[in-house]
C-alpha positions as CSV (number, residue, x, y, z in Angstrom):
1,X,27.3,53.2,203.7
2,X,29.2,56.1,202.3
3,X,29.5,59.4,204.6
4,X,29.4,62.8,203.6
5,X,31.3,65.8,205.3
6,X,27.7,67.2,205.8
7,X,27.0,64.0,207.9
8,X,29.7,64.6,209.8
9,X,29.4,67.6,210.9
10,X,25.5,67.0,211.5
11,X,26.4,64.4,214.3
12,X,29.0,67.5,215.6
13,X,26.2,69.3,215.8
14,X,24.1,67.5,217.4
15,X,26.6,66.4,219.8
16,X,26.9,70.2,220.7
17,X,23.2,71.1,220.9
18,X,22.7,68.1,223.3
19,X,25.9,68.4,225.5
20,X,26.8,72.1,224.9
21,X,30.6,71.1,224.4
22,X,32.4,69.0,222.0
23,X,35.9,68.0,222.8
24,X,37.9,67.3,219.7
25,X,39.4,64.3,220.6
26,X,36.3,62.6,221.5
27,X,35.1,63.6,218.4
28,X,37.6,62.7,216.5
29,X,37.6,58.8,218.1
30,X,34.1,58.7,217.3
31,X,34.6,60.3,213.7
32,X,36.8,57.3,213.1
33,X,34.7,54.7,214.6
34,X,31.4,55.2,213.0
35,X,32.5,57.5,210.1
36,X,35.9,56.7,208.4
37,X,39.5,57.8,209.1
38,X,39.4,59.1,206.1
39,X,37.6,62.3,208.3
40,X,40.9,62.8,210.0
41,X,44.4,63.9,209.8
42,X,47.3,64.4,211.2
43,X,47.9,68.2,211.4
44,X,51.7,69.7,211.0
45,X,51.6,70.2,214.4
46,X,51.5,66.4,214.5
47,X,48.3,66.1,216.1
48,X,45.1,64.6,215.0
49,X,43.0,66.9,213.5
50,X,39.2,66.8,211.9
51,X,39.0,67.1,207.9
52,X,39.2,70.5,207.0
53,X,35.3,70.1,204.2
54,X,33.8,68.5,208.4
55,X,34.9,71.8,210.3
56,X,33.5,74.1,207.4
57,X,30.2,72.6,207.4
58,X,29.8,72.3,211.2
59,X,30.4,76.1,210.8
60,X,27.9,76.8,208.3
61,X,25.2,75.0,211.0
62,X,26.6,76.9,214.0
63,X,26.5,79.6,212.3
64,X,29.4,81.6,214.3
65,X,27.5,80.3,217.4
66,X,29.9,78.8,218.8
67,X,33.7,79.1,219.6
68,X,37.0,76.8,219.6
69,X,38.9,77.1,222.6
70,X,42.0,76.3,221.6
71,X,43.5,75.9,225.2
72,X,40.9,73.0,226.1
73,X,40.3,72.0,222.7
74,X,36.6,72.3,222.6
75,X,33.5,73.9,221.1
76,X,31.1,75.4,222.9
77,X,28.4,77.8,222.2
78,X,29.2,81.5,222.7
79,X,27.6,83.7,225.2
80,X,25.0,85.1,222.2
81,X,22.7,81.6,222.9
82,X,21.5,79.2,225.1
83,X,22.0,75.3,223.8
């Protein structure tokens, strides 16, 4: 079966609603797992990343609700809801 970015970032979301978290290296070893490596990368920073198409459509279904925190590596929702 062939994966879409939309896919992706579908099961981030609904990883999210259900948890109220994601941490990006879970996601990122389950990304590979059940979607493809080809959903990753290794960033210039030299660490893994998620593909840049995957974060911009988990945005679009956020919708700005919720935040990276770039100290824990994690989204989470903002205070403006309630997962």
């Amino acid at each position: 079966m062939e994966f879409s970015a939309e896919d992706v970032a579908a099961w981030m979301f609904g990883e999210l609603r259900n948890a109220g978290v994601l941490y990006q290296a879970a996601a990122i070893e389950h990304i590979k797992v059940h979607f493809g490596e080809r959903f990753v990368y290794v960033n210039e920073n030299g660490n893994a990343s998620i593909d840049k198409e995957v974060k911009k459509a988990f945005k679009k279904l956020h919708g700005g609700k919720a935040a990276w925190d770039r100290d824990a590596f994690y989204w989470g929702w903002t205070s403006a809801i309630k997962a």
